[in-house]
C-alpha positions as CSV (number, residue, x, y, z in Angstrom):
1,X,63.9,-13.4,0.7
2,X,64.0,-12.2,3.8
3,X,63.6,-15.6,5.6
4,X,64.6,-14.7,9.3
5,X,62.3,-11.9,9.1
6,X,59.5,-14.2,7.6
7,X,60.2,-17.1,10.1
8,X,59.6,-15.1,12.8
9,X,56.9,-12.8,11.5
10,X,54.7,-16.0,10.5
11,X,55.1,-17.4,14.1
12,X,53.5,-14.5,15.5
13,X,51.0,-14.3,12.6
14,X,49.8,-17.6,13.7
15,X,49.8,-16.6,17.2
16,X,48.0,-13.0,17.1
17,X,45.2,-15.3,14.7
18,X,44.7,-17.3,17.9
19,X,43.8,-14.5,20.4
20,X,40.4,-14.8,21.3
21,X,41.0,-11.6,22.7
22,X,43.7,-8.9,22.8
23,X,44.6,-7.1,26.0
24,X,47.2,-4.5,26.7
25,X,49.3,-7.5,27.9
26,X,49.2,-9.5,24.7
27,X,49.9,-6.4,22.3
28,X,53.2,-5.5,24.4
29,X,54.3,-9.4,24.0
30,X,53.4,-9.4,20.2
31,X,55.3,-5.8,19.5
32,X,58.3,-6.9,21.6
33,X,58.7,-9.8,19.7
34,X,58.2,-7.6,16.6
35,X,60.8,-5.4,17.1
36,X,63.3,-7.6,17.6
37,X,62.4,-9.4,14.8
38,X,62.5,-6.0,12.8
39,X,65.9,-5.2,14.5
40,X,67.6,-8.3,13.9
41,X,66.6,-7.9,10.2
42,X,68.6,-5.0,10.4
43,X,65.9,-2.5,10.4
44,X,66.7,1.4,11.1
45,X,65.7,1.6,14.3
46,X,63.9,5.0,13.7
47,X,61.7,3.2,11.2
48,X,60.9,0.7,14.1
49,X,60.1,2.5,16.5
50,X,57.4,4.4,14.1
51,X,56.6,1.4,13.0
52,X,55.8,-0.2,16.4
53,X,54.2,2.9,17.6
54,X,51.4,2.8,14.7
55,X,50.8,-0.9,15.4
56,X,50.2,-0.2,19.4
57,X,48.0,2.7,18.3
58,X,45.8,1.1,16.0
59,X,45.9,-2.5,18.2
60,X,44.7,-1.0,21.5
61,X,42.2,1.0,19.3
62,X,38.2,0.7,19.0
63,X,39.6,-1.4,15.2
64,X,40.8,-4.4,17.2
65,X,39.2,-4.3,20.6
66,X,35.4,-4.3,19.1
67,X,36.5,-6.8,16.5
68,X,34.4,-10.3,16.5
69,X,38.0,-11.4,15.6
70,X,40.2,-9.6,17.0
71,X,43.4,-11.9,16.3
72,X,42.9,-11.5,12.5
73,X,42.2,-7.4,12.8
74,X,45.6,-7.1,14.3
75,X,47.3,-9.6,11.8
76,X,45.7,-6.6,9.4
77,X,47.3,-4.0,11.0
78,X,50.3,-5.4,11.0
79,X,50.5,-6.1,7.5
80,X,48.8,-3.0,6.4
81,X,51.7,-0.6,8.4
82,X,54.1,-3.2,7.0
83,X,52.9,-2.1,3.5
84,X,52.9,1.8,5.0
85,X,56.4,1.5,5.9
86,X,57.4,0.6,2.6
87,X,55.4,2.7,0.2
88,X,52.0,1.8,0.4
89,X,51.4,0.6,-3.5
90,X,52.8,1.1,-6.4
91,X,54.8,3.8,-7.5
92,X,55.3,3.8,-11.4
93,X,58.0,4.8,-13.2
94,X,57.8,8.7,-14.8
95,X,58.4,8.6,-18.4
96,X,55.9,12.5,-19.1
97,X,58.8,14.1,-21.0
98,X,59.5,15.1,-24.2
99,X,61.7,11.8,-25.5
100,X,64.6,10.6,-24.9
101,X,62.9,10.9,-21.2
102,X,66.5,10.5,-18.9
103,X,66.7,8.1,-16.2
104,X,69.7,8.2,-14.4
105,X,71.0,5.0,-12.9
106,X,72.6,6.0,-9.1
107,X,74.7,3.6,-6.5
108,X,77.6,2.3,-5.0
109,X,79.8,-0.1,-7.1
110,X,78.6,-3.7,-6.2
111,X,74.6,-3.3,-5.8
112,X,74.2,-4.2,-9.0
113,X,73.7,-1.1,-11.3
114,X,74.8,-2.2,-14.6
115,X,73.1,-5.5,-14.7
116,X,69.8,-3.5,-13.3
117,X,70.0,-1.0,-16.1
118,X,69.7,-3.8,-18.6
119,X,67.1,-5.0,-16.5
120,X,64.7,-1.6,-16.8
121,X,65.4,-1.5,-20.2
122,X,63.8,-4.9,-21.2
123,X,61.0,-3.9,-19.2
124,X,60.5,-0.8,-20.4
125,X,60.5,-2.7,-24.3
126,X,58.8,-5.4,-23.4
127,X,55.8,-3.5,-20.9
128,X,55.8,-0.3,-22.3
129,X,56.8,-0.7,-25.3
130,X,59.8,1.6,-25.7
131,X,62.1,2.5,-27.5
132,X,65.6,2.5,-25.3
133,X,69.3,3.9,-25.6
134,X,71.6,3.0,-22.7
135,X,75.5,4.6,-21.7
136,X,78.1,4.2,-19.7
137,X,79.4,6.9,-17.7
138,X,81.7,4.8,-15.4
139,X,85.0,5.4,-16.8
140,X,87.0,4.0,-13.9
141,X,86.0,0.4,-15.0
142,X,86.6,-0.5,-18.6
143,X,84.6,-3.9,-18.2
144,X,81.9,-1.7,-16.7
145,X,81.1,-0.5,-20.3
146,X,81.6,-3.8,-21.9
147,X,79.3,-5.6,-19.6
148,X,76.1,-2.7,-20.4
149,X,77.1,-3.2,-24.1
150,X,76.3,-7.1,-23.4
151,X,73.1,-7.0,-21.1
152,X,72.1,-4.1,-23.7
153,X,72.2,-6.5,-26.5
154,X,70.4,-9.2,-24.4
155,X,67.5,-6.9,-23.1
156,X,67.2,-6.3,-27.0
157,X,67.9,-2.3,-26.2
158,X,70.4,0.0,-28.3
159,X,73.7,0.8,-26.8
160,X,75.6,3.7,-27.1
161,X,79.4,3.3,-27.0
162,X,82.0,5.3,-25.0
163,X,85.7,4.9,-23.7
164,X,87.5,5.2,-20.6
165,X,89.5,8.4,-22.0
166,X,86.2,10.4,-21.9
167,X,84.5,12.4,-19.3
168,X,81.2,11.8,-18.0
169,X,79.8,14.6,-19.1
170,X,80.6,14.9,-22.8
171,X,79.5,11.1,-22.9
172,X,76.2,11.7,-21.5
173,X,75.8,15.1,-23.8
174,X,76.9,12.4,-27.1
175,X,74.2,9.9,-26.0
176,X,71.7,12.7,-25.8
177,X,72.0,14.3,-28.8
178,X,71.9,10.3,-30.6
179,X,68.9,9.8,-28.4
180,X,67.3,12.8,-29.8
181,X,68.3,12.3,-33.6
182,X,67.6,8.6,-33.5
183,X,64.0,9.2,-31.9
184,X,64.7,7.0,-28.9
185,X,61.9,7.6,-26.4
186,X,64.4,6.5,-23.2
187,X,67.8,6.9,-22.4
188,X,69.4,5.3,-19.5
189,X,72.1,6.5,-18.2
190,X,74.3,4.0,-16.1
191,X,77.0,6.3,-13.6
192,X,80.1,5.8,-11.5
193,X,80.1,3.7,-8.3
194,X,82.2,4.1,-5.3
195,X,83.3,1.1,-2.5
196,X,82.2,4.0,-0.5
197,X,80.6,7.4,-0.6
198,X,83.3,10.4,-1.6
199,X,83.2,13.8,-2.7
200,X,84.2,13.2,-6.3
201,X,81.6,10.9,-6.8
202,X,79.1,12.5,-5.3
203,X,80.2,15.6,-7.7
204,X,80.7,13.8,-10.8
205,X,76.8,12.5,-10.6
206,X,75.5,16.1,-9.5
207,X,77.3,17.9,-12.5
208,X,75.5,14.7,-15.1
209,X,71.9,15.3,-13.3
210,X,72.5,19.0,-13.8
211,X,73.8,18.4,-17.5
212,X,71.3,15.9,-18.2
213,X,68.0,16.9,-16.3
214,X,66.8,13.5,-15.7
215,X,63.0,12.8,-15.7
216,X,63.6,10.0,-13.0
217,X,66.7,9.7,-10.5
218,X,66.7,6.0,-9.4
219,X,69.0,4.6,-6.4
220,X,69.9,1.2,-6.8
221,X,70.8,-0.6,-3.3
222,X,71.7,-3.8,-2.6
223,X,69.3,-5.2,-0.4
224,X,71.6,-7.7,0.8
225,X,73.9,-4.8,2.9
226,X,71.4,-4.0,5.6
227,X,71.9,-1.2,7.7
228,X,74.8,0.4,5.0
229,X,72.1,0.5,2.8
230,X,70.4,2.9,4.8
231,X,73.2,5.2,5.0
232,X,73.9,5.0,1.8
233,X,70.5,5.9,0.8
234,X,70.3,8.9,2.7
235,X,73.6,9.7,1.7
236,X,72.7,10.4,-2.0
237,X,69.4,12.0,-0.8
238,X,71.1,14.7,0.4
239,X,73.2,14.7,-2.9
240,X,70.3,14.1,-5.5
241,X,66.8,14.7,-6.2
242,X,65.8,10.8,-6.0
243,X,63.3,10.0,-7.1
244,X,62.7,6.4,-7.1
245,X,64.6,3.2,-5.7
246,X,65.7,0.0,-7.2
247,X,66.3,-2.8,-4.2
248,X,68.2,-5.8,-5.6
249,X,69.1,-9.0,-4.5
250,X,65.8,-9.7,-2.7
251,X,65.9,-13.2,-3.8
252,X,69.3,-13.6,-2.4
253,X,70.0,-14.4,1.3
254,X,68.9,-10.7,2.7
255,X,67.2,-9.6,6.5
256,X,65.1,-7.8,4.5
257,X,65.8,-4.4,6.8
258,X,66.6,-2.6,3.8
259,X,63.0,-2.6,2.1
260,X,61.7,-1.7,5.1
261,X,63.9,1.6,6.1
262,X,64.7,2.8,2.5
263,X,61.3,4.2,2.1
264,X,61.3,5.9,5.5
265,X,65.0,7.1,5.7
266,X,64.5,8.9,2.3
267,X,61.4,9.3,1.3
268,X,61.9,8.3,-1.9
269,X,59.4,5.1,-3.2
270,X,60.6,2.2,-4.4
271,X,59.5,1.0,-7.8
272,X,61.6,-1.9,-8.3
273,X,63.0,-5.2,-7.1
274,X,65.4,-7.4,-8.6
275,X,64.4,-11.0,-8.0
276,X,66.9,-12.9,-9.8
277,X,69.9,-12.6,-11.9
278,X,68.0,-13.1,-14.7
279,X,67.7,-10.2,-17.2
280,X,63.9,-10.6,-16.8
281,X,64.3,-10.7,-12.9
282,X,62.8,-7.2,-12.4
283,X,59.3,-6.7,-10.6
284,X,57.4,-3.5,-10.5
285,X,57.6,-3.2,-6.3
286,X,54.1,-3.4,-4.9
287,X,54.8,-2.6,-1.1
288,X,51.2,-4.3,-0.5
289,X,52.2,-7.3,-1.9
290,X,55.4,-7.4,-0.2
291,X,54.2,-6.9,2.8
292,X,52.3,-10.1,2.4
293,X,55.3,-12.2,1.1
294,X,57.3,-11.0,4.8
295,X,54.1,-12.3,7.2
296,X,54.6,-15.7,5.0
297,X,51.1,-15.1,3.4
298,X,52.7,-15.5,-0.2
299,X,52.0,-13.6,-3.2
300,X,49.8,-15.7,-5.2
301,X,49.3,-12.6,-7.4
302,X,52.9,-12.6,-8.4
303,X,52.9,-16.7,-8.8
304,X,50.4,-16.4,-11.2
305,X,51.6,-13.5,-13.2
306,X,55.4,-15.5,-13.4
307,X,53.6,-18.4,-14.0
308,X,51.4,-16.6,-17.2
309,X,54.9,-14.9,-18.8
310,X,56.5,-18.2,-19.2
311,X,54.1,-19.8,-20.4
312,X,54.7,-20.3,-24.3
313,X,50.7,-20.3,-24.6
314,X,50.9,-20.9,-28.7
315,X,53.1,-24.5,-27.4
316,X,51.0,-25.3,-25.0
317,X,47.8,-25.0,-27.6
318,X,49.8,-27.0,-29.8
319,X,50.2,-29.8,-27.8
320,X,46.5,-29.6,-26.2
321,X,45.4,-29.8,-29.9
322,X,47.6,-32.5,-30.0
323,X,46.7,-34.7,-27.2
324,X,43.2,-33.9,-28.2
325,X,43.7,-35.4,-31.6
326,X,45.4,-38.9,-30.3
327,X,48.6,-38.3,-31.5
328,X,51.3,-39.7,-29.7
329,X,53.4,-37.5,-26.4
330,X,56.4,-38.2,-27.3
331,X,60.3,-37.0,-25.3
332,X,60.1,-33.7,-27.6
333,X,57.0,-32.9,-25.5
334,X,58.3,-33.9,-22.5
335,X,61.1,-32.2,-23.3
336,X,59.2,-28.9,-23.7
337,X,57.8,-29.5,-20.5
338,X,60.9,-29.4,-18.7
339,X,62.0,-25.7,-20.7
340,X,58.6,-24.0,-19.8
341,X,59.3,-25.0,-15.7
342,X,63.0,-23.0,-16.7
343,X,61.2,-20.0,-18.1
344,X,58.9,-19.5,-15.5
345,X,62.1,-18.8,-13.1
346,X,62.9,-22.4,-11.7
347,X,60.9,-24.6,-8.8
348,X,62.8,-21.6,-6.2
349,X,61.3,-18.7,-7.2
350,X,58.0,-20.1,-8.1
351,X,57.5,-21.2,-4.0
352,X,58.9,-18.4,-2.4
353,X,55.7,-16.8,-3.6
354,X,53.6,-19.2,-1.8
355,X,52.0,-18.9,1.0
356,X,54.3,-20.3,4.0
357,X,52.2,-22.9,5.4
358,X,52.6,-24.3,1.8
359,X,56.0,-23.7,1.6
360,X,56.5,-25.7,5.2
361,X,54.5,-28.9,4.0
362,X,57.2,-29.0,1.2
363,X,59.8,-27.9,3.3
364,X,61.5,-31.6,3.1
365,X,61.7,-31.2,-0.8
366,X,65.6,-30.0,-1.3
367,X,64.4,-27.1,-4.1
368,X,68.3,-27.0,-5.6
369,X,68.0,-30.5,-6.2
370,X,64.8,-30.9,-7.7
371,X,65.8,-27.6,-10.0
372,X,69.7,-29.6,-10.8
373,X,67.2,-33.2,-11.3
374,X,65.3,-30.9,-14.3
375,X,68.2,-29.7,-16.1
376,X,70.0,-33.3,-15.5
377,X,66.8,-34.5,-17.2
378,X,67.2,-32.0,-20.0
379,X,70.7,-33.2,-20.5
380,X,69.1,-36.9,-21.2
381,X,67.0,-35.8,-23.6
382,X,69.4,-33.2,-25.6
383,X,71.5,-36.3,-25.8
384,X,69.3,-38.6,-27.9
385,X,69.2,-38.6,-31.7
386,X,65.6,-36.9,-33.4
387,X,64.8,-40.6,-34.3
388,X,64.6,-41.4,-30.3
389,X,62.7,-38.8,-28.9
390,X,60.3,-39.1,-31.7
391,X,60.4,-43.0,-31.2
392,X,61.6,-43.9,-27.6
393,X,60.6,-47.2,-27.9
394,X,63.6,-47.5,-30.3
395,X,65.7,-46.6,-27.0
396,X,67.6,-50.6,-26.1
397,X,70.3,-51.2,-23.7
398,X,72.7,-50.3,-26.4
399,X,71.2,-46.6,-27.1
400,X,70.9,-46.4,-23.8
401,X,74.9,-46.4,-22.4
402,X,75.5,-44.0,-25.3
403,X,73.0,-41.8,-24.4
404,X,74.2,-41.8,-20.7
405,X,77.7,-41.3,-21.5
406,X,76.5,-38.1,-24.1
407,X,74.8,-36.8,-21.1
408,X,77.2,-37.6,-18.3
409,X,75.0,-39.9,-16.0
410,X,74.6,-43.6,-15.1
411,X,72.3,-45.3,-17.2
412,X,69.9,-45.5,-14.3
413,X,69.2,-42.1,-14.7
414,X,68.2,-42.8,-18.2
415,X,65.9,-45.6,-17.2
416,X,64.1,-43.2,-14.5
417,X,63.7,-40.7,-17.1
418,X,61.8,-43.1,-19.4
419,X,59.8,-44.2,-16.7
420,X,58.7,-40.7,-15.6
421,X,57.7,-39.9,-19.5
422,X,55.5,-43.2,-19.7
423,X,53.9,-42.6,-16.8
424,X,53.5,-39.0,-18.4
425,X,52.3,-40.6,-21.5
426,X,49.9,-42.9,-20.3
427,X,48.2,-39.9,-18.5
428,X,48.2,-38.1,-21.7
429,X,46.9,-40.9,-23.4
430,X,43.6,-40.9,-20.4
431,X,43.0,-37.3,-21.5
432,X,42.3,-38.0,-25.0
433,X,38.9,-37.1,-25.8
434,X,36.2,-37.5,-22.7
435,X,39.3,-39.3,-20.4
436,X,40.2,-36.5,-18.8
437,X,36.8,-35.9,-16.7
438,X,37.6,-39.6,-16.2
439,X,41.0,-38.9,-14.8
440,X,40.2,-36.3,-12.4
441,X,37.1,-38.6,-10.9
442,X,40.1,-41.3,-10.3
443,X,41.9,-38.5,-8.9
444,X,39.1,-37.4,-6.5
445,X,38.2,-33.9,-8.1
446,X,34.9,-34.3,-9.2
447,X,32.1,-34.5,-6.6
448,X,28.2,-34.6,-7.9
449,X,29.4,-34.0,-11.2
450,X,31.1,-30.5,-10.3
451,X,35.2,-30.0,-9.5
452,X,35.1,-30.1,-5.6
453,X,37.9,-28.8,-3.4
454,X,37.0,-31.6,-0.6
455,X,38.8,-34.3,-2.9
456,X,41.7,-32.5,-4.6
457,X,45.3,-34.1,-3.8
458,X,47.0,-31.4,-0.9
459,X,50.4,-30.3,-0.1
């Protein structure tokens, strides 16, 4: 996310924390090495040269020149305008209405509306715990509808069908009036998109928000298009009420300019990010937070909180009660092990929320192969009989080619994987009763008889 932006920005993090003290001279280096990394991010530049105007201000200020640390006050002022330029906080989505409350789902054709639509609605099940209709109103694209009938059915949300012979309108009036008769408290409304702005677009989606009076307008942008998205943005600013954007594609390959100017350019707050293509890959947008993830300081918050949802807590009980009680750890366990690691989001999206002098240290681990190793691993297992991942001891050179061949790999590969689950297993075996108190002294975690951070094994 944003990694040019993030490279550069954590250089001069590191930098500005080494100032002893900060002169005139230093802050003009720092904020001309700012704005270009801002600009080369693809950055508005009216949103830079606010933003490098408040940083001078504040950094030439009695905040940072009377500072005992005056390095780390101007790292804070930097992230805290960072967090100003993009919202400050979080905005939460409006649902005060008398159901179905309307949300109408705004963009260009490629930025990822449809998918996003499905997106909110699991979220607005799963966190709010809602009751949702989606529609199609994109009658140009008969796949359009068929795809929001299948993400609807994944994000476990009702959908309401319609045909390419209809008009927008009378679609969007049908949903309504099943909304209001089936006692759906949402309805999402997914519109038209364009390759590029026009005026029939633009008047198709004013005559639905005047039909449908949506309590929340939301913009979705693809974060991945830069200084378009800007234009964009402002574009149907001046055509709707917006009230809210959706950036996606921040975990794809983006200079990050676009969470940066949207806010600005339109005044409109964001309140979500897409994060992967996952239909779970939505995060309410905290601009604090992200603010933190561009100087490289992570988002440890977030880590844990992805971490917490994939957990399967009631498995992992199961097996703690297990391991507890002697019984043996056997490849289904392991096994379950490897699908939690999936759940969570993959080894990827769990380290771009680290801090990045973590994420340096483990910068020679190749993340798409350790992720491809896991499911490769998966694939071993899934191709042994109940019998053998109850009882791998059972597994001879015999079992062992068929199980390769069921799982397309060399039979080394199935000899690594049986030495990774004994070592697993005699660890497991260590914790059983009092052992694991004796495991962590081995490990260098325990000092005077309290966990100690001096010993613990680091990145």
């Amino acid at each position: 996310m944003a990694s040019a932006l993030t490279e550069k920005l954590t250089r001069l993090v590191k930098e500005m924390r080494g100032q002893a003290r900060i002169t005139e001279s230093n802050v003009q280096d720092m904020l001309r090495e700012v704005r270009m990394a801002l600009l080369e991010a693809d950055v508005a530049l009216p949103v830079v040269r606010d933003f490098i105007a408040r940083v001078k201000e504040k950094a030439l200020g009695q905040e940072v020149l009377g500072s005992l640390k005056p390095g780390q006050a101007l790292v804070g002022i930097v992230n805290q305008e960072l967090s100003a330029t993009m919202g400050d906080g979080v905005a939460d989505i409006n649902l005060a209405a008398q159901p179905p409350a309307v949300i109408l789902m705004a963009g260009l054709q490629g930025a990822g509306k449809t998918t996003t639509t499905a997106k909110l609605a699991k979220h607005l099940i799963e966190k709010r715990k809602k009751k949702v209709l989606t529609v199609s109103g994109d009658v140009y694209r008969p796949a359009a509808i068929e795809q929001l009938k299948t993400v609807s059915k994944q994000a476990g949300a009702e959908w309401f069908p319609s045909t390419p012979d209809q008009k927008p309108r009378d679609i969007a009036l049908a949903a309504l009036d099943y909304a209001r008769k089936h006692y759906f408290d949402v309805l999402l409304v997914d519109t038209a998109g364009r390759l590029a702005i026009d005026e029939l677009l633009m008047q198709e989606i004013k005559d639905l928000h005047a039909v449908l009076n949506p309590v929340e307008t939301l913009f979705v942008v693809d974060a991945m298009q830069g200084q378009d998205a800007v234009n964009t943005a402002k574009a149907f600013k001046e055509a709707l009420p917006l009230t809210g954007i959706v950036l996606t594609k921040l975990d794809g390959d983006s200079r990050g300019g676009a969470a940066l100017s949207v806010r600005a350019i339109t005044g409109a707050p964001i309140k979500f990010a897409g994060v992967s293509e996952k239909i779970d890959g939505l995060e309410v947008f905290d601009a604090q937070r992200h603010a933190g993830r561009i100087l490289g300081m992570g988002d440890i918050v977030a880590l844990v909180e992805q971490v917490t949802a994939g957990v399967d807590m009631e498995a992992a009980q199961k097996l703690a009660a297990k391991v507890k009680s002697g019984d043996g750890f056997d490849l289904n366990d392991f096994l379950a092990q490897l699908q939690q690691m999936k759940q969570m989001g993959g080894l990827s999206s769990l380290m771009d929320k680290l801090p990045a002098q973590l994420t340096a240290k483990a910068g020679q681990v190749d993340m798409d192969k350790a992720e491809r190793d896991i499911r490769r691993k998966e694939g071993i297992i899934c191709s042994m009989t109940a019998q053998e991942r109850r009882r791998p001891e059972l597994i001879k050179a015999t079992r062992k080619k068929r199980i390769a061949m069921g799982a397309g790999v060399q039979v080394q590969e199935v000899n690594r994987l049986l030495g990774e689950f004994e070592q697993m297993q005699g660890m497991m075996k260590k914790m059983k009763g009092g052992g694991l108190m004796k495991l962590m002294k081995k490990m260098g975690g325990m000092k005077g008889g309290l966990p100690g951070m001096g010993g613990m094994p680091r990145f």
